[in-house]
C-alpha positions in Angstrom: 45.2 34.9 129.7 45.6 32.9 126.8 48.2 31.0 125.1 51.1 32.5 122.7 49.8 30.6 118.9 46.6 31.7 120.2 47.5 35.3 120.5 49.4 35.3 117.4 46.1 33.4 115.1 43.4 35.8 116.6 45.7 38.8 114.8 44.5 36.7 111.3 47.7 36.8 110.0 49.0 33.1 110.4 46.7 30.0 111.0 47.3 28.5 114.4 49.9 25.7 112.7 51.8 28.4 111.2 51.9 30.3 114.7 52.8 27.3 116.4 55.6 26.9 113.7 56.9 30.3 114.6 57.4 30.2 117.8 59.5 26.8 117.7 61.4 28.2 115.7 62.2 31.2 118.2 60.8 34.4 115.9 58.9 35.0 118.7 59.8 37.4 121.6 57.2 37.9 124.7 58.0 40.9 126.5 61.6 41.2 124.8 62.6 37.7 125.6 62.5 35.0 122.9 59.7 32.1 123.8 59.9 28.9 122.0 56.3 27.4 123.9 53.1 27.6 122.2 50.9 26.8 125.2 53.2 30.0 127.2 50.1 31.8 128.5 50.2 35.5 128.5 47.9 38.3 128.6 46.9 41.6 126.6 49.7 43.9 128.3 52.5 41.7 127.1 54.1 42.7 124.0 54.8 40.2 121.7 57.1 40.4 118.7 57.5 38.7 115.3 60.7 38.5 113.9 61.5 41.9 115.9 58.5 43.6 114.5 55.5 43.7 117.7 52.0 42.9 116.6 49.0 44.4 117.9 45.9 42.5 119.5 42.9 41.0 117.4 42.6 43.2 114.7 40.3 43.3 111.2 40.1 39.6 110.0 39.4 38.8 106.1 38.5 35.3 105.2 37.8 34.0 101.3 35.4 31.1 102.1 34.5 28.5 99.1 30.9 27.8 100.6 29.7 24.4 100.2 25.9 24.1 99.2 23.9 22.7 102.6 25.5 25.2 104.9 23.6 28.6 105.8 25.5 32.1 105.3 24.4 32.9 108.8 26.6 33.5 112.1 23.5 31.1 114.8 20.8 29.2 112.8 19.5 27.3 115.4 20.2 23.8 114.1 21.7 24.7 110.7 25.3 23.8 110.2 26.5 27.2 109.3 29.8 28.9 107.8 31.7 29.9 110.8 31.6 26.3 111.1 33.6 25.6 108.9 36.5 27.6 110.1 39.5 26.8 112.3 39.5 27.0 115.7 41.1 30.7 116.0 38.5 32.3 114.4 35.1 30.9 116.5 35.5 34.1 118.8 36.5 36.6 116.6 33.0 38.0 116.0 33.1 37.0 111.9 30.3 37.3 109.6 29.4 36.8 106.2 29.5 40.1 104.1 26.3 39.5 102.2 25.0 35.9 102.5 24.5 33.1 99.7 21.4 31.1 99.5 21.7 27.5 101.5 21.9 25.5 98.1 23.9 27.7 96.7 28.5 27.1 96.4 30.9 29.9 96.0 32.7 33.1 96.9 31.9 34.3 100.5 34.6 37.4 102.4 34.0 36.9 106.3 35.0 39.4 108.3 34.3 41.3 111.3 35.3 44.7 109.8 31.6 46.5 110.1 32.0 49.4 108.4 34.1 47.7 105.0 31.1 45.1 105.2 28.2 47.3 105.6 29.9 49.4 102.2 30.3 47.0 100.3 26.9 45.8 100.9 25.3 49.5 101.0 22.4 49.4 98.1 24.3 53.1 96.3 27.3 50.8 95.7 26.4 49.1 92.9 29.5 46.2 94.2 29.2 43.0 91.1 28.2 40.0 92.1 29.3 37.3 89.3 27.1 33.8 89.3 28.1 30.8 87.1 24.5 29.6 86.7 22.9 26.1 85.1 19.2 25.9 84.5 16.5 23.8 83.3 15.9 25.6 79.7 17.4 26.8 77.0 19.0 30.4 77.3 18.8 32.6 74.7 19.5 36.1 73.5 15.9 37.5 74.5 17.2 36.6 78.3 20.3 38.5 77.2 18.2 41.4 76.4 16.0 40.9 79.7 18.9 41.0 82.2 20.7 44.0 80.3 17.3 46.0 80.8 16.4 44.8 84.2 13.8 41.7 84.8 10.4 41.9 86.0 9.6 39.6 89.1 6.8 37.9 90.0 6.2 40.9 92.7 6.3 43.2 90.2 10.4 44.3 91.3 11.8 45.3 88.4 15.5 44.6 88.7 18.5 47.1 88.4 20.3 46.1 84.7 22.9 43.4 84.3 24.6 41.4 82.2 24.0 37.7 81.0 27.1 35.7 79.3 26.0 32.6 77.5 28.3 29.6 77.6 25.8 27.0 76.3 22.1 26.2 75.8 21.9 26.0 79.5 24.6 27.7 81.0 26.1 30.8 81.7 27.0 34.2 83.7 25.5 36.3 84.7 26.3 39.5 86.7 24.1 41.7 89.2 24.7 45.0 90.8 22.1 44.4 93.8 21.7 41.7 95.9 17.7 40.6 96.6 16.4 37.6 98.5 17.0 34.8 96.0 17.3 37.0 93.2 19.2 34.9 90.3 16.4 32.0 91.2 13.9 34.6 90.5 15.0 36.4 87.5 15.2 33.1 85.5 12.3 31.7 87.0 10.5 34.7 85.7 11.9 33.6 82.5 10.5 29.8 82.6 14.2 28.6 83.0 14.4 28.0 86.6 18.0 27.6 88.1 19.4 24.1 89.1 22.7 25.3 89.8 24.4 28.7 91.1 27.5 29.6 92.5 28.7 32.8 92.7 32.6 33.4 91.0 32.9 36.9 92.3 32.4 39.5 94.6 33.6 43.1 93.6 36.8 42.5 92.9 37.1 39.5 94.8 37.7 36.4 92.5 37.0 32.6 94.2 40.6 30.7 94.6 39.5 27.7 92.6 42.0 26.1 94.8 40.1 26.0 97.3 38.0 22.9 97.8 34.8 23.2 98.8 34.4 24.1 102.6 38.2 25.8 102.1 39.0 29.0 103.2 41.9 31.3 103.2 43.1 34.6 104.7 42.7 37.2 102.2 46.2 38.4 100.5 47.4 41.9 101.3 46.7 43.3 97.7 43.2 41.6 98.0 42.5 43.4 100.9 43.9 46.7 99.5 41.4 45.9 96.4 38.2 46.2 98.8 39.0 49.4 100.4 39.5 50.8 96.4 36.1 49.3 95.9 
């Protein structure tokens, strides 16, 4: 058993306020009768309507998070303050993860979700998804590290990087653009250039762009024709 906004939040379509806000206002039927009581208890067989229109049980979830630097993309660092964290209360047993994880120091775009399959194609190495990165180092940028990202750096391992693209918006800043997503891999590129990184934080994922409304730590449920944009992906 568990109560009626809870029901309602685990589907990921309102936020538990917004479910609570619902049912007051008596859109919501359980088992054909309408229930104005948030804490009303009921279980997996009862249907329960919206507005006339039933709703299923937990389904996919999609979360844009604006990850703060100091907090691990991971779903149990022991110790670590971590992502899922971050989020409301009707999310902590949804099974969320991070599709593809951002470095501890570093801000940005970050999709949660618990769909596997989207997740693990989106992250699949044949996809080529973009990763955008508004990027700050200590150096000055130049054209020749224009020319080094558009034919794929050389790391210190000897990894020779798949081809992207490097926008300069100053001396010391700019965007850059990866198809692939190695361990630390912006830090590495321009370290191999002698410019190391002293700030990143990533501005897209495919065609995922970050709400700069949302302050740091914020996070939102996806909108319908965001979520329609990753299955095109």
């Amino acid at each position: 058993m568990e109560r009626l906004d809870k029901r309602l939040a685990n589907t990921g379509r309102w936020s538990r306020k917004e479910a609570r806000e619902l049912i007051r206002a008596g859109r919501v039927a359980v088992d054909g009768a309408p229930c104005r009581a948030p804490e009303h208890k009921v279980d997996e067989s009862d249907p329960v309507a919206v507005d006339g229109a039933a709703i299923a049980g937990p389904g996919p979830v999609y979360l844009m998070m604006n990850k703060p630097a100091g907090v691990v993309s991971s779903t149990g660092e022991p110790g670590a303050r971590t992502v899922l964290d971050l989020l409301g209360e009707e999310y902590q047993n949804l099974g969320l993860f991070p599709a593809g994880r951002l470095d501890k120091d570093t801000e940005g775009l970050l999709l949660l979700t618990n769909d596997g399959p989207l997740a693990h194609r989106l992250l699949a190495p044949k996809s080529h998804v973009d990763k955008v990165y508004y990027v700050e180092v200590d150096g000055i940028l130049d054209e020749s590290d224009v020319e080094a990202v558009r034919a794929g750096v050389a790391l210190a391992d000897g990894y020779v990087c798949l081809p992207g693209e490097l926008e300069l918006l100053s001396g010391r800043q700019a965007r850059i653009t990866l198809r692939e997503g190695k361990y630390h891999q912006v830090k590495r590129m321009l370290a191999s250039r002698g410019k190391p990184v002293v700030f990143l934080k990533r501005v897209r994922f495919g065609p995922l762009v970050l709400d700069e409304n949302l302050p740091k730590g914020g996070w939102r449920v996806l909108t319908g024709e965001e979520q329609q944009s990753l299955f095109r992906q």
